[in-house]
C-alpha positions as CSV (number, residue, x, y, z in Angstrom):
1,X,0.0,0.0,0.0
2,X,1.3,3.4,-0.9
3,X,2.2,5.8,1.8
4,X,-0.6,8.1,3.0
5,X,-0.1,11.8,1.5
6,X,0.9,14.4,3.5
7,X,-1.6,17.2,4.6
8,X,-0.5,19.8,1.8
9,X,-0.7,17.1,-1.0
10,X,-3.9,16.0,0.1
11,X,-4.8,19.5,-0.1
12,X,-4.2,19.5,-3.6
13,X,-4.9,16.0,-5.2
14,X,-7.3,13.9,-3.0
15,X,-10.0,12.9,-4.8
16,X,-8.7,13.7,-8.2
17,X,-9.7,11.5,-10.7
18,X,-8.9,13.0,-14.4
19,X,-9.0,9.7,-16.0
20,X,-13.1,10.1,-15.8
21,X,-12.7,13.6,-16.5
22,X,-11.7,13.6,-19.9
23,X,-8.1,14.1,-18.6
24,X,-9.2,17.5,-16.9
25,X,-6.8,18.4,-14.2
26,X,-9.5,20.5,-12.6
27,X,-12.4,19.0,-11.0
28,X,-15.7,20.0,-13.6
29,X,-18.4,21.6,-12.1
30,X,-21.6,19.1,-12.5
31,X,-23.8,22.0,-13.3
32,X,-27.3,19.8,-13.5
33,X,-30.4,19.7,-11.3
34,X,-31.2,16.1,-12.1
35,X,-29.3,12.9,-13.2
36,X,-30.5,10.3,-16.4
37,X,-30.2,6.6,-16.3
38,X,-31.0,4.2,-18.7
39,X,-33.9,2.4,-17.1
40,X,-36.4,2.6,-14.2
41,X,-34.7,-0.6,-12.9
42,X,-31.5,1.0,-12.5
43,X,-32.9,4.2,-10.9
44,X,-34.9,2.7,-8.5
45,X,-31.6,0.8,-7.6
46,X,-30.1,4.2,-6.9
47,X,-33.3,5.3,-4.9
48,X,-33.0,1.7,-2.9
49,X,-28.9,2.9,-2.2
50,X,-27.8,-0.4,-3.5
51,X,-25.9,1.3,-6.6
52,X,-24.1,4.4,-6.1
53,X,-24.9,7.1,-8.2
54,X,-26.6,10.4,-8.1
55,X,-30.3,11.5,-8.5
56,X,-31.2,14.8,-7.6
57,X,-28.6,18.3,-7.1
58,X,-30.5,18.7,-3.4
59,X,-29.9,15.0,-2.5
60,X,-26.0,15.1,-3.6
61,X,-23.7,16.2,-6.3
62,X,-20.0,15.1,-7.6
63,X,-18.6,18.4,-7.8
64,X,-19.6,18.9,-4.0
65,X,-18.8,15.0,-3.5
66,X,-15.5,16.0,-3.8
67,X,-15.1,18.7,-1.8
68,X,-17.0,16.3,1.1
69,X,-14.0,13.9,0.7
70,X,-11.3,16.4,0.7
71,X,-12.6,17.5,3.8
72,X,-13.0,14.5,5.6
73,X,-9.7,13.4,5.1
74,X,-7.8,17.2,5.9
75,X,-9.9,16.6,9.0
76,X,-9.2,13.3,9.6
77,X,-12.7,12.5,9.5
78,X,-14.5,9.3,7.5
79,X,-17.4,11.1,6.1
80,X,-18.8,15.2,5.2
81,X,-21.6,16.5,3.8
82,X,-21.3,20.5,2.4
83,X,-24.0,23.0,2.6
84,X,-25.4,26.3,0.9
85,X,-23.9,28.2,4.2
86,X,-21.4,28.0,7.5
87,X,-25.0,28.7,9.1
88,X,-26.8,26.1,7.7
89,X,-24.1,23.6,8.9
90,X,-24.5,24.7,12.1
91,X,-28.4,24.5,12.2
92,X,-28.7,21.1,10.6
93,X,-26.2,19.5,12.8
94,X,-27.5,20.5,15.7
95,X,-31.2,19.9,14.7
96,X,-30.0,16.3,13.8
97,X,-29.0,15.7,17.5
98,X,-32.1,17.9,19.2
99,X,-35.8,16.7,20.0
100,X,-38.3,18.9,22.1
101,X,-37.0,18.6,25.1
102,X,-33.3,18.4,25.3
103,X,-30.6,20.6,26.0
104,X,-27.3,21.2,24.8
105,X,-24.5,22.8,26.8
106,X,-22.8,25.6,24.7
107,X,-19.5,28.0,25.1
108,X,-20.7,31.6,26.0
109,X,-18.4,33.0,22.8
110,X,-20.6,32.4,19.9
111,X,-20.5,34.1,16.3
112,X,-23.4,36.1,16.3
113,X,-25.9,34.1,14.1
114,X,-25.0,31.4,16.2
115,X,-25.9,32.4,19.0
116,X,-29.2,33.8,17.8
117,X,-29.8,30.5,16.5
118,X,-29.3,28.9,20.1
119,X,-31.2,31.4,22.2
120,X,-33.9,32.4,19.9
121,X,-34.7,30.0,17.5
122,X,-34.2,26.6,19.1
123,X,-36.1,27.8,22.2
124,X,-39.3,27.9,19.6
125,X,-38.8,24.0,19.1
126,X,-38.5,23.2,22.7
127,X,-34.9,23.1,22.9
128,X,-32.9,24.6,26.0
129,X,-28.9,25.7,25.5
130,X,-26.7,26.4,28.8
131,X,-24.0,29.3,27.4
132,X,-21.0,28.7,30.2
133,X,-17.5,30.2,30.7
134,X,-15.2,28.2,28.0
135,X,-12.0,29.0,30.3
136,X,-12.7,26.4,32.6
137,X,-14.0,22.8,31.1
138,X,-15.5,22.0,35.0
139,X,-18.3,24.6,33.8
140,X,-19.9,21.8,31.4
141,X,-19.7,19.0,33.5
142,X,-21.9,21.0,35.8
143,X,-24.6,21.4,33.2
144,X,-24.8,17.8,32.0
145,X,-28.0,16.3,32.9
146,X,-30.0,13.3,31.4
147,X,-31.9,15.7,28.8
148,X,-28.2,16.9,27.2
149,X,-27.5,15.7,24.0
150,X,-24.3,17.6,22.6
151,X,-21.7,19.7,24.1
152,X,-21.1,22.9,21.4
153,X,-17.7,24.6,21.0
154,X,-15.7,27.2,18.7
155,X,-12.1,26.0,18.5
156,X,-11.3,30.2,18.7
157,X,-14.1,32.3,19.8
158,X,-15.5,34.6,18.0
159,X,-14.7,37.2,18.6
160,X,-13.9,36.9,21.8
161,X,-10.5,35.3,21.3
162,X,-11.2,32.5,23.6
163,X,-9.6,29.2,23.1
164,X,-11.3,26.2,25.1
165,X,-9.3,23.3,27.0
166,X,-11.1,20.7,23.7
167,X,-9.2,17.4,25.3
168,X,-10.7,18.0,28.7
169,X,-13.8,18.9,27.5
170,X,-14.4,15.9,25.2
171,X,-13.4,13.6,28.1
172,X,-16.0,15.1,29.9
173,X,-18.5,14.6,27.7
174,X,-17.5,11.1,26.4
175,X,-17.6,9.8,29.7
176,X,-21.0,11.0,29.9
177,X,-21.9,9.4,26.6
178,X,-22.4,13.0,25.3
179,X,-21.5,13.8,21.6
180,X,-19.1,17.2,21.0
181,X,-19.7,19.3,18.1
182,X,-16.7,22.1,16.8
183,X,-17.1,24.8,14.7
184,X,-13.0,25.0,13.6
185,X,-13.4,27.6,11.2
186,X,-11.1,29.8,12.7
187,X,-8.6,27.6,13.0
188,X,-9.3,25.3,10.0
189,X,-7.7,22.0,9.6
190,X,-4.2,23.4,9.1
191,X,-3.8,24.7,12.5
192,X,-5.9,22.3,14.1
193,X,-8.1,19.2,14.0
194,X,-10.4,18.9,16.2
195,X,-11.6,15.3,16.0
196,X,-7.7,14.5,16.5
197,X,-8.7,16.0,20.4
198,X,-11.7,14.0,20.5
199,X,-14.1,16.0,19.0
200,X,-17.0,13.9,17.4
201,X,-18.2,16.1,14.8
202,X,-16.7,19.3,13.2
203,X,-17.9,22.2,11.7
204,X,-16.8,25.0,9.0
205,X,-17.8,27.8,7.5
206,X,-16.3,27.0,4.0
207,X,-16.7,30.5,2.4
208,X,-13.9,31.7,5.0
209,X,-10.6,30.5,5.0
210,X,-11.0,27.2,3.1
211,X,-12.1,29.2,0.2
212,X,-10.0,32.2,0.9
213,X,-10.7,34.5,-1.6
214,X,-14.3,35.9,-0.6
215,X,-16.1,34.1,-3.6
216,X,-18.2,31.5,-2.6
217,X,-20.2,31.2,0.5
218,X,-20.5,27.5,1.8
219,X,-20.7,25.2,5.3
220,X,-19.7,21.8,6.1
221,X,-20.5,19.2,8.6
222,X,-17.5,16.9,8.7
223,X,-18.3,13.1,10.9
224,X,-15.1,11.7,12.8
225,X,-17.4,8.3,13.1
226,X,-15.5,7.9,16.1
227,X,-19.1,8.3,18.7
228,X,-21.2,5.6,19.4
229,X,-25.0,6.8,18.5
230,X,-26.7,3.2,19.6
231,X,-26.8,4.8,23.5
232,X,-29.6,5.6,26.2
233,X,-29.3,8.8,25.0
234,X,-30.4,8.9,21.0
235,X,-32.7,6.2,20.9
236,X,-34.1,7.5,17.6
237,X,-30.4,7.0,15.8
238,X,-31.6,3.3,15.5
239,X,-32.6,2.9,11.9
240,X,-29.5,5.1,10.7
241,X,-27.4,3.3,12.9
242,X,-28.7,0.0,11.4
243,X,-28.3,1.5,8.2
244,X,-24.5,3.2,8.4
245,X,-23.5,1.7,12.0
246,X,-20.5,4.3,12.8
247,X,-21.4,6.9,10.7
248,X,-25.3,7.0,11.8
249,X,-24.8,10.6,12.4
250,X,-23.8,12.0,8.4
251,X,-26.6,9.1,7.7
252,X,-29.3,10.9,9.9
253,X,-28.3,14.2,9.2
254,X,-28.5,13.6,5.4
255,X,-31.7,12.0,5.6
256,X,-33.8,13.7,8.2
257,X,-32.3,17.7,7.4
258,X,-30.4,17.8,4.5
259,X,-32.8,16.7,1.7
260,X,-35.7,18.2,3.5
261,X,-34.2,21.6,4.1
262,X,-32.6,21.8,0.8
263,X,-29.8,23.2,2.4
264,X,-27.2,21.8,-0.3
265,X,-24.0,23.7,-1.7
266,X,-23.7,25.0,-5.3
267,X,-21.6,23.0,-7.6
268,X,-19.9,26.5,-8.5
269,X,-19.4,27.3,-4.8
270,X,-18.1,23.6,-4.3
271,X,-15.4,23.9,-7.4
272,X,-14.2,27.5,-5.9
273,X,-13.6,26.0,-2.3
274,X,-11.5,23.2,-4.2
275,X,-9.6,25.7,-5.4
276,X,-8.9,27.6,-2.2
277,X,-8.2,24.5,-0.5
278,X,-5.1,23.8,-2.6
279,X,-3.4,26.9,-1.5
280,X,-4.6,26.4,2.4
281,X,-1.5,25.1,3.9
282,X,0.6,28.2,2.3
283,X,-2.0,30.6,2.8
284,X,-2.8,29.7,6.6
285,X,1.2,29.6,7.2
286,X,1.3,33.9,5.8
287,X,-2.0,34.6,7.9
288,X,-0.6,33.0,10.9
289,X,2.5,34.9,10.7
290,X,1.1,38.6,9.5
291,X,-1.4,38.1,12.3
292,X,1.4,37.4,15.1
293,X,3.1,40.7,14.1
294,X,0.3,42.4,13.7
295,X,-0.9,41.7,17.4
296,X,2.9,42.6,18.3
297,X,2.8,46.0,17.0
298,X,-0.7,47.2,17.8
299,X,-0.4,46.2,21.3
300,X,3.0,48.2,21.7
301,X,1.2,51.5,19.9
302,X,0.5,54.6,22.2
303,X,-2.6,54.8,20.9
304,X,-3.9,50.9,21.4
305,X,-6.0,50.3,24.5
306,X,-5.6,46.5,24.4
307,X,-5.1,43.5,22.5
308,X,-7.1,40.4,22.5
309,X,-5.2,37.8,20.6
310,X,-4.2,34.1,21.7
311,X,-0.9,34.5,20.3
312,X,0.2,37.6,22.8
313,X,1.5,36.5,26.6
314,X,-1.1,38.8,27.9
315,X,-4.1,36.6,26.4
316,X,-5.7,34.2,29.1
317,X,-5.5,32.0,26.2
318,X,-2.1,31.8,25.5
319,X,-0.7,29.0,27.4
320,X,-3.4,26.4,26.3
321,X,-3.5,27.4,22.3
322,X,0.2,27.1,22.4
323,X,-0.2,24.0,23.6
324,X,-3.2,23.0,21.5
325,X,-1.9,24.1,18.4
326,X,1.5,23.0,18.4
327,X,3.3,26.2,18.3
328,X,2.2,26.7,14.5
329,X,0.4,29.8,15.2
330,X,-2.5,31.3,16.8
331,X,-5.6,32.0,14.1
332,X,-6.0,35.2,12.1
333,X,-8.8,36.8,13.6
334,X,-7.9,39.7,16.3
335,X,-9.9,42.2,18.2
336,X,-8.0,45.7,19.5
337,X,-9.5,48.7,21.2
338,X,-9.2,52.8,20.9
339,X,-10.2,55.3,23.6
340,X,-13.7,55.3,22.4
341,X,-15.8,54.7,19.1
342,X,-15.6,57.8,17.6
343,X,-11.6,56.7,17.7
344,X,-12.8,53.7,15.8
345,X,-15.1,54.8,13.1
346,X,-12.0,57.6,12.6
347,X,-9.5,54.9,12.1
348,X,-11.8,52.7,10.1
349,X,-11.9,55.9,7.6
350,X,-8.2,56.4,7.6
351,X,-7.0,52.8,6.5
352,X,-6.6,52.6,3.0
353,X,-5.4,49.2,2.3
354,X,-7.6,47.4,4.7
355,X,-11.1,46.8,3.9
356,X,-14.2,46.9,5.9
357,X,-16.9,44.4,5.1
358,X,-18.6,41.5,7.0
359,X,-16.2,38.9,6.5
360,X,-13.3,36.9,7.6
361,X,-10.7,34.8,6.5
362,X,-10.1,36.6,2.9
363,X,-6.4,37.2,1.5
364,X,-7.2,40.8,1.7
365,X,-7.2,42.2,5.6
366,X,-10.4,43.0,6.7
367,X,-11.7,44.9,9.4
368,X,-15.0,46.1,11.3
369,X,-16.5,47.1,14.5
370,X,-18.8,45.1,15.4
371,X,-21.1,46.9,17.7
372,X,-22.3,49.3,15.3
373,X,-22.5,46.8,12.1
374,X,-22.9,43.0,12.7
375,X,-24.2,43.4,16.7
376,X,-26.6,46.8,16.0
377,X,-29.6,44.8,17.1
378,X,-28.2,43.3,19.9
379,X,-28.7,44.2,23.5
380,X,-26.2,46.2,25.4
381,X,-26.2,43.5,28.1
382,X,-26.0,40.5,25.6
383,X,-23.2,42.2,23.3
384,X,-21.1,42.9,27.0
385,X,-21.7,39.3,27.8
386,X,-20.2,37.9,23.9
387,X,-17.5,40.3,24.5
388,X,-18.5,43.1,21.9
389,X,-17.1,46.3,23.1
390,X,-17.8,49.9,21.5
391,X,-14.2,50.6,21.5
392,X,-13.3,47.7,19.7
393,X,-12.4,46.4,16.2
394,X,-12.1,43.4,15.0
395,X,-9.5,42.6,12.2
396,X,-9.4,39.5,9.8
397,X,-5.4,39.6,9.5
398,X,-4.5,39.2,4.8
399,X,-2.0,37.8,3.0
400,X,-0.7,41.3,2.3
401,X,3.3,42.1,3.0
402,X,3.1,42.5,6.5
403,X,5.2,45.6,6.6
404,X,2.2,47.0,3.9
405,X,-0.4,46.2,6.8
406,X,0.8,47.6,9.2
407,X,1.7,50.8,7.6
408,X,-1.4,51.4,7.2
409,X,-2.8,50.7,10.4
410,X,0.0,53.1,11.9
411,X,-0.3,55.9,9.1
412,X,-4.5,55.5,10.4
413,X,-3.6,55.6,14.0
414,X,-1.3,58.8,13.8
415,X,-4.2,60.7,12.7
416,X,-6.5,60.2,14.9
């Protein structure tokens, strides 16, 4: 057997198969909303899943097919399934595991539509989430009861900066028979893996930095296989257990949300992730370093506040996300603050190079503050509580020359 590829040739060639492409080196894009076959014996074979094949663009596609295997494997997973959104991920993977009645214990540092999702939304369906203190991985034990059916994390808060104790916390929750979900865009696979910590299932927001450019907006739910779903606890995993065994999860999730909700990824948006993804180690390796020196300067700048960034000695966070992420870097997504927000929206003017839009993860640098764009609507006590500060900015560190970045961010912060 040949020697298993390495994580930046994966990157580029799994799943590659040009020799039923017509040679193309490219994956195509499988533009078509349905699939023909040659007789109502063989289709109904396809229906009955005893032949593999393809019937219907919501029920599966081999453009996005592709991308789901790339996935897996970067994540060290055995199975994905990609969707229309990072959003719509999140929502069908947690609807998979939650019934009227249960609860799911969650870290207090949520993305915004994330935690809208958990505290307005599921509450209509009868579902209760505990929000706790990530710093200390004690707070979730002390939640777990016999209605909780998933633990919920963010490998790096957003944008918070938080980076939770993931070993510790899936122990807890393993020994309690408890499945935990990650959302790892922040980090992507690069950086870290998740399931390689214990997590059971992981999460991304594909249109950030697994695309990488800002031009296709997808999600996927990636399936370590690893949790056992025949348990007191998910009784009604039975059939898809019977059907998949140790991947009953991507089984019940595909069958019970995905086709239902029509949640599925464009075959365009699939082929342009593809494409990020095989400059993802290189990319990740610039955004890690600008974003280290970026922190570095800002937070020795008369006229920074503070720095929240994992990767400075004064984060809470440093310790443990040097440990957990081997030393390769600390994400690209930092928050700073100014003397007040008139500061910010002054600075946000100023910068030239940098670019402010509701995004992350993009080769250009982004910024934004928050509490007047993506958090408007929210409470003053709720946006305190997720760590949204009017004072503060968040930055979404490029692939720029670093000396070009911050340039401008110094240039900006002179004049105001």
């Amino acid at each position: 057997m040949a020697k298993e590829w390495q994580f930046d040739t994966k990157a580029i060639h799994l799943g590659n198969r040009p020799e039923e492409w017509l040679g193309a080196s490219q994956v195509p894009i499988f533009q078509s909303a349905s699939y023909r076959y040659g007789s109502a014996e063989e289709l109904s074979e396809v229906f009955a899943g005893k032949k593999p094949g393809y019937i219907y663009q919501r029920m599966g596609n081999p453009t996005s097919r592709i991308l789901e295997q790339r996935l897996a494997s970067l994540e060290q997973g055995k199975n994905a399934i990609v969707f229309a959104s990072g959003m719509a991920a999140i929502t069908n993977a947690v609807l998979t595991l939650s019934r009227a009645g249960d609860e799911i214990i969650s870290g207090d540092s949520l993305f915004m539509s994330t935690y809208l999702f958990f505290t307005k939304f599921l509450t209509r369906f009868g579902v209760k989430v505990h929000l706790v203190d990530t710093s200390d991985p004690q707070n979730f034990k002390a939640r777990i009861n016999s209605r909780t059916r998933a633990i919920y994390l963010e490998t790096i808060g957003n944008p918070a900066m938080d980076v939770p104790e993931q070993k510790a916390i899936c122990d807890i929750a393993h020994n309690e028979g408890i499945p935990v979900l990650v959302d790892n865009t922040l980090a992507t696979p690069y950086l870290f893996r998740p399931i390689e910590a214990g997590a059971d299932i992981v999460i991304h927001s594909t249109t950030k930095f697994l695309n990488g450019h800002g031009s296709a907006v997808g999600g996927a739910v990636i399936d370590s296989g690893n949790f056992n779903f025949r348990s007191r606890r998910f009784p009604d995993f039975e059939q898809s257990y019977q059907r998949a065994k140790s991947l009953a999860f991507c089984d019940k999730l595909w069958r019970d949300n995905f086709i239902i909700l029509g949640s599925f990824q464009a075959p365009l948006h699939s082929y342009l992730t593809l494409l990020g993804i095989e400059t993802l180690p290189l990319r990740m390796e610039r955004h890690l370093a600008n974003a280290q020196k970026l922190a570095n300067f800002l937070e020795g700048h008369g006229k920074v506040e503070w720095v929240n960034y994992p990767g400075l000695k004064s984060s809470p966070y440093n310790k443990i996300a040097k440990k957990q992420f081997k030393g390769k870097g600390f994400g690209s997504l930092l928050t700073f603050g100014l003397k007040n927000q008139a500061q910010c929206f002054s600075l946000i003017r100023k910068l030239k190079l940098c670019c402010q839009l509701a995004n992350l993860g993009d080769a250009k640098t982004l910024v934004i503050h928050p509490w007047s764009s993506q958090y408007l609507s929210f409470a003053e006590d709720i946006k305190s509580s997720l760590g949204i500060k009017r004072e503060m900015i968040r930055v979404s560190v490029g692939l720029e020359a670093i000396e070009d970045i911050i340039d401008d961010f110094d240039r900006a912060l002179k004049k105001i």
